[in-house]
C-alpha positions as CSV (number, residue, x, y, z in Angstrom):
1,X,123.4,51.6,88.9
2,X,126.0,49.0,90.5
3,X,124.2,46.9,87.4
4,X,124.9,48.8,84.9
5,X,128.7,49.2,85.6
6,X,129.0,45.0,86.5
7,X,127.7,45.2,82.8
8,X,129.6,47.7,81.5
9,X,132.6,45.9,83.3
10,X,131.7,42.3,81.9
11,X,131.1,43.8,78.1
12,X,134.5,45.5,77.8
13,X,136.3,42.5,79.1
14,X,134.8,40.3,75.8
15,X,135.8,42.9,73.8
16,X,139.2,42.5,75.4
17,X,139.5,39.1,74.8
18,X,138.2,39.3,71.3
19,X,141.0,41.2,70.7
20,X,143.2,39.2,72.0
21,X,145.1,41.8,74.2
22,X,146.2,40.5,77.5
23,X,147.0,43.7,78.9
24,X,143.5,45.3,78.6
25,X,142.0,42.0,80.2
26,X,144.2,41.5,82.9
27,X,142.8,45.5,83.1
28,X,139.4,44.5,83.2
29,X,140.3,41.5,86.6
30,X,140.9,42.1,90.4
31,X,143.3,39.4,91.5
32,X,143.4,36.8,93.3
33,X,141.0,35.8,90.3
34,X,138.8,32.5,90.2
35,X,137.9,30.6,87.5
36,X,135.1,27.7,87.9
37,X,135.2,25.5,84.7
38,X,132.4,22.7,85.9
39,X,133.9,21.4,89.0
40,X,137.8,22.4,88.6
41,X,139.1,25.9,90.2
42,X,142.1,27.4,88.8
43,X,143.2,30.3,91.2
44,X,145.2,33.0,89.7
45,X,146.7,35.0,93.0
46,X,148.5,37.7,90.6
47,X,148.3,39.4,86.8
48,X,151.7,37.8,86.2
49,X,150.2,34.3,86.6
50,X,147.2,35.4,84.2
51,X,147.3,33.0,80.6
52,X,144.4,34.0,78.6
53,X,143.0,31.0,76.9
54,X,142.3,33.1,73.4
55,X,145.3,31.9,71.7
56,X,144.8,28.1,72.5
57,X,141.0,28.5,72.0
58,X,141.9,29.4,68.3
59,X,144.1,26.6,68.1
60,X,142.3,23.7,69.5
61,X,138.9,24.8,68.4
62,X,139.3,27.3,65.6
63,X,137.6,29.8,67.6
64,X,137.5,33.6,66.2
65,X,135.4,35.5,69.0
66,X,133.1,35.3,71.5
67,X,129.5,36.9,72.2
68,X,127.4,37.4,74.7
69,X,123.9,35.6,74.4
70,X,122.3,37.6,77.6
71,X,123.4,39.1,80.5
72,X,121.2,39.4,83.4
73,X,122.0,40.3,87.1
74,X,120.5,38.4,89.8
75,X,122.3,39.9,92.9
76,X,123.4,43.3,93.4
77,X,125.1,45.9,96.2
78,X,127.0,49.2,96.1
79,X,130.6,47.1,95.1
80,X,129.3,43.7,94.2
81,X,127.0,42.0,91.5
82,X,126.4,38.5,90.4
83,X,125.7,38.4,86.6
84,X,123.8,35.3,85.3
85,X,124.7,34.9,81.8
86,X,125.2,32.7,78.7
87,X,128.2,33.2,75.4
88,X,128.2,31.6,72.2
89,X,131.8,30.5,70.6
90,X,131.7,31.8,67.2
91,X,134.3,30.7,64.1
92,X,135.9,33.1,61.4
93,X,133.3,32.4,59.0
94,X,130.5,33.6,62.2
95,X,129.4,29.5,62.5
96,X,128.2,29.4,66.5
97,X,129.9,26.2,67.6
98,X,129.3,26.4,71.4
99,X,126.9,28.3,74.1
100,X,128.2,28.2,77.6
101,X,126.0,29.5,81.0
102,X,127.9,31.0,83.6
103,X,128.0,33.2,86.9
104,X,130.5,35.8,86.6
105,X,131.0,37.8,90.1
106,X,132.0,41.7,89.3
107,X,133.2,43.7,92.5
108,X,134.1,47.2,92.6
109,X,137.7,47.5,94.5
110,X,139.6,51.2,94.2
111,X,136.3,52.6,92.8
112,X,136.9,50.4,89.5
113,X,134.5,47.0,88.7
114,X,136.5,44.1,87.7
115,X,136.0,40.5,87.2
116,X,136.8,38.6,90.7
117,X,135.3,34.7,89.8
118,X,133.4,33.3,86.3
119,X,131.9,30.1,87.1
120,X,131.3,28.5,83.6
121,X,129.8,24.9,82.9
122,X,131.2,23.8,79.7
């Protein structure tokens, strides 16, 4: 079951930042938050410190959403799950322009799942 809501938890936060709204994905976090990007860590102790990268991904790289190319978990308890997974980077006109593999970690704090670390290589 923990699976299903790491999922569910993971899912809701692309839709999130697909829509470019802040609020619901700083929603879908528990802080501190970790981001892995290859070998760099960006820690983010608080939402206030939180800068989605949406808007400078549609900048720099004309990106217009993201999607989810599988999603599999590999490790799972009652308030934690590692999620093996891969995303495509897609443009307005739906072009795929980049796939990305990753280890997200979802825990379940306060009886709610959130996103706690995504390890991506780029």
């Amino acid at each position: 079951m923990s699976e299903v809501e790491a999922k569910k938890a993971v899912e809701e936060f692309l839709a999130a930042f697909n829509a470019q709204d802040e609020e619901a994905i700083i929603a879908r976090l528990h802080f501190p938050f970790f981001w892995i990007i290859n070998n760099r860590v960006i820690f983010v102790p608080g939402p206030s410190e939180f800068q989605a990268p949406s808007k400078f991904l549609g900048e720099s790289e004309g990106w217009h959403h993201s999607e989810f190319d599988f999603i599999e978990a590999v490790q799972a308890s009652d308030d934690k799950v590692h999620l093996k997974l891969a995303y495509s980077r897609y443009k307005a006109d739906g072009t795929r322009y980049a796939t990305h593999q990753g280890l997200w970690i979802v825990t379940k704090k306060e009886g709610r799942w959130g996103l706690t670390c995504q390890s991506n290589f780029m």
